[in-house]
C-alpha atoms as one frame of an Amber mdcrd trajectory, in Angstrom:
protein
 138.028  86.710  82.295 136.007  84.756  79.497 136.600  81.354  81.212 136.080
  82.624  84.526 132.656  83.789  83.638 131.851  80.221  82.467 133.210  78.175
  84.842 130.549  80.516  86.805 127.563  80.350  84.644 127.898  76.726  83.950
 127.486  76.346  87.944 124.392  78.794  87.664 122.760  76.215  85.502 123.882
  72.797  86.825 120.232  72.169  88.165 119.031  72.740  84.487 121.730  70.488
  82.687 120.745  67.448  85.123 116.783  68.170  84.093 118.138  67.697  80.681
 120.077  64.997  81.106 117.521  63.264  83.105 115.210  63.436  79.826 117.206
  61.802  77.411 117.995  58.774  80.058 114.349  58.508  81.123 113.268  58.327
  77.366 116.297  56.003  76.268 115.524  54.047  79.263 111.642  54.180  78.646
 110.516  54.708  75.772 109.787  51.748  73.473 111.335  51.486  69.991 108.320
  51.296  67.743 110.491  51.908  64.697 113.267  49.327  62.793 116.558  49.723
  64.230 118.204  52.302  62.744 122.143  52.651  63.332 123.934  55.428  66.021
 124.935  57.690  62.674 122.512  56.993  60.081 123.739  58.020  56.261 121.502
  57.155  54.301 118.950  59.997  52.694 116.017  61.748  54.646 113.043  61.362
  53.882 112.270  65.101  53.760 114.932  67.504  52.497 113.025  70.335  54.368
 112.236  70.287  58.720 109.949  73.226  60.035 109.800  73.369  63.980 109.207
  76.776  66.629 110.959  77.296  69.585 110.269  79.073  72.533 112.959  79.337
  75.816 114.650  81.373  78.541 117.659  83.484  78.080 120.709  84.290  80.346
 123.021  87.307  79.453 125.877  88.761  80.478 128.905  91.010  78.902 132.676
  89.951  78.808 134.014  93.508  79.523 137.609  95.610  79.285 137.142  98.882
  80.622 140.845 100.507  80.926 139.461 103.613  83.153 137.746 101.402  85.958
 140.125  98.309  85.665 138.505  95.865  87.707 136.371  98.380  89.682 133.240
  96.823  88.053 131.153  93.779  87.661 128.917  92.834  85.548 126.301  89.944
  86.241 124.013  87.603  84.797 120.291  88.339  84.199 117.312  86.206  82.726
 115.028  87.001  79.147 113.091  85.024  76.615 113.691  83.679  73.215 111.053
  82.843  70.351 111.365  81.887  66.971 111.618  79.235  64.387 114.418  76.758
  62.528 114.614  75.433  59.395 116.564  71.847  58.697 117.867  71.643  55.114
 118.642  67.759  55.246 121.698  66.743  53.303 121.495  62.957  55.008 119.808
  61.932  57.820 122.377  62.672  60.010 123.358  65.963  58.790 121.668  69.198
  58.204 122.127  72.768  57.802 119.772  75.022  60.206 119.121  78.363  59.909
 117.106  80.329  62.392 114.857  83.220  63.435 114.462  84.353  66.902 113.191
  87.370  68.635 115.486  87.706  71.739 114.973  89.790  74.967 117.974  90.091
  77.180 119.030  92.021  80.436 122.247  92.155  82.579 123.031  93.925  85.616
 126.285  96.456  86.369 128.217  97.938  89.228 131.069 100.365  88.794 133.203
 102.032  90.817 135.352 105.282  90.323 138.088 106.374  92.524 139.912 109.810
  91.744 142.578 109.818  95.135 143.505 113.422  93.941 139.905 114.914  94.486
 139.263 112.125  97.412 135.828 111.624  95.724 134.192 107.966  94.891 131.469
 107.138  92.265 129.690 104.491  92.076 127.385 103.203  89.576 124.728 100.619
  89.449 122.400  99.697  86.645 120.170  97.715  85.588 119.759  96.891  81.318
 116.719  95.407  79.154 117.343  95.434  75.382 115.754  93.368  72.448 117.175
  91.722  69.088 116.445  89.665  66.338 119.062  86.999  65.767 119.824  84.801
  62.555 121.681  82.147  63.255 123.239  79.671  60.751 124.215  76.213  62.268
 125.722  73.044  60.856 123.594  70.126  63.218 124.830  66.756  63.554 122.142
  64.293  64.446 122.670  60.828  66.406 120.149  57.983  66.959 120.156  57.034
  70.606 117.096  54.696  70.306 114.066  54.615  67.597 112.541  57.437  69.619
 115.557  59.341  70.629 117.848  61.665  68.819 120.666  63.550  70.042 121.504
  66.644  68.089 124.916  68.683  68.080 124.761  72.196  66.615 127.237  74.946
  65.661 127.757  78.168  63.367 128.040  81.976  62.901 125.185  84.122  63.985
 124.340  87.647  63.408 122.266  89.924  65.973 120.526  92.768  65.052 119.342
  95.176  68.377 115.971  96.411  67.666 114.146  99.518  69.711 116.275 101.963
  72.109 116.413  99.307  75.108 116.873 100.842  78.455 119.653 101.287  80.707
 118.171 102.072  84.711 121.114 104.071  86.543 121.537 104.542  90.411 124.880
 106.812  90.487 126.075 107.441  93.993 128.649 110.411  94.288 130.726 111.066
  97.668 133.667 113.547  98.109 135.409 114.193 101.186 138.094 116.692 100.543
 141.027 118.039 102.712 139.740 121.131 104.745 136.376 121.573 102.840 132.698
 120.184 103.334 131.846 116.549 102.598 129.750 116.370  99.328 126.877 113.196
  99.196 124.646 112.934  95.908 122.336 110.105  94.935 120.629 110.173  91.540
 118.255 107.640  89.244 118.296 108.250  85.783 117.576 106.513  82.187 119.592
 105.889  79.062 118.579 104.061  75.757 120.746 100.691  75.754 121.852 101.239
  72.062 123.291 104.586  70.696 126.553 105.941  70.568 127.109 107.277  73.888
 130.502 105.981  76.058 128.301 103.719  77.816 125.716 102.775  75.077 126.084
  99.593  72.849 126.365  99.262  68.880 122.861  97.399  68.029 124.678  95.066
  65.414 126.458  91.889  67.171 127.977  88.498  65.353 129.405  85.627  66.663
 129.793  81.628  67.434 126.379  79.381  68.601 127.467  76.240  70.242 124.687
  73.405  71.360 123.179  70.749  72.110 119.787  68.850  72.225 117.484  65.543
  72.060 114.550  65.006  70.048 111.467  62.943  71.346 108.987  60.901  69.138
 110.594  62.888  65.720 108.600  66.033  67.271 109.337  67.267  70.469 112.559
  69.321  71.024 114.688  70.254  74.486 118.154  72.538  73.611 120.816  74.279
  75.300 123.182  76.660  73.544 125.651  79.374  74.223 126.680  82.453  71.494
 129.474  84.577  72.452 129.837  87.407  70.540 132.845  88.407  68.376 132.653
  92.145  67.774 133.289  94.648  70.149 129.408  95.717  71.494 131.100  98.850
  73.053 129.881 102.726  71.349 132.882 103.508  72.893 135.609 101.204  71.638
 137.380 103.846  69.996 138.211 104.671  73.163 139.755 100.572  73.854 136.435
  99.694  75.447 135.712  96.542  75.054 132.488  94.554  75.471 131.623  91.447
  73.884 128.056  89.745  74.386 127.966  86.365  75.541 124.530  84.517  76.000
 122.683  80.641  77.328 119.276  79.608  75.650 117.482  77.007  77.435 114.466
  76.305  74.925 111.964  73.563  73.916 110.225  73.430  70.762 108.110  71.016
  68.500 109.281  70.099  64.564 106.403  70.070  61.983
């Protein structure tokens, strides 16, 4: 299930991985090297032990789900947010650092389930729609690589820990039909609300840690582009007790400027 999901959202954001990649050619291609040569991994000590730089981006979310009652009676889809926040590089040598992070995260994915019970010959079906915020920390080793004078190509992973602020919201359309033997067809449609985090079967646990995977190019020693993916590691389900299991998995497509 986990690699089928990526194999799909990889395809999602082909168009955005060729803008990307289109950057750092352009700029390797373009860009003149105003500065000395400097070597493709560069050891020798920064100049500053301490980066500041902000980021701002575009989320994708989605959950990797196990739900034993439904089997594979639902689906659950990928939906767009935004991400904001800052990054720290402690420097060890100029082409290592340590990075933690700050962001304030919005995220949304859609749902459709279906329940059959073949006894009552009645069908359920539920569709929702979910919006929930968090602040995330992560914690990322980055490697660094010197394409030209101009050009750096950055690789970045690490833990991260998500912490679900607010209620969230979880929009419900729940279709009911039940067509039993020798009595009167039943039809009900109903809308309906429930906060995203709580501890209700289909509510979420607010805390959330995981891997951040990544990779980016920075232009001119200031200007930032980055992709990364976190897949959560703990079970987001309130009702795993119960062998739910949902994990969180996530793309960032941000740009940013260092200080």
């Amino acid at each position: 299930m986990f690699w089928k999901n990526l194999i799909f959202t990889q395809q999602n954001i082909l168009a955005m991985k060729k803008i990307f990649l289109t950057l750092a050619v352009l700029s390797a291609a373009v860009l003149p090297s105003t500065l000395c040569a400097q070597s493709f991994v560069d050891k020798s000590a920064p100049d500053s032990y301490l980066n500041f730089g902000v980021r701002v981006g575009l989320t994708s979310s989605n959950l990797s789900t196990d739900i034993p009652e439904i089997g594979e009676n639902s689906n659950f889809s990928w939906r767009n947010g935004f991400t904001a926040g800052v990054a720290v590089d402690i420097n060890f040598r100029n082409y290592f650092s340590i990075q933690p992070g700050f962001f304030f995260e919005n995220r949304s994915h859609n749902y459709t389930l279906i329940e059959h019970d073949p006894v009552s010959q009645s069908l359920k079906n539920e569709i929702g729609h979910t919006r929930y915020y968090a602040f995330t920390v992560p914690v990322l080793a980055s490697f660094h690589f010197n394409l030209t004078g101009n050009l750096r190509w950055n690789v970045e992973l690490g833990p991260y820990f998500s912490f679900g602020t607010g209620d969230g919201k979880d929009e419900v359309e729940q279709i009911f039909v039940s067509v039993p033997a020798g009595a009167a067809g039943v039809y009900t449609c109903t809308t309906g609300k429930r906060d995203y985090y709580g501890d209700g079967d289909w509510q979420h646990r607010s805390f959330d840690w995981g891997l951040k995977i990544g990779t980016g190019i920075r232009l001119l020693d200031h200007f930032t582009f980055h992709i990364h993916y976190q897949r959560g590691f703990r079970n987001a389900s309130a009702n795993y007790r119960q062998n739910w299991e949902m994990f969180n998995k996530n793309w960032t497509f941000a740009v940013g400027y260092d200080f």
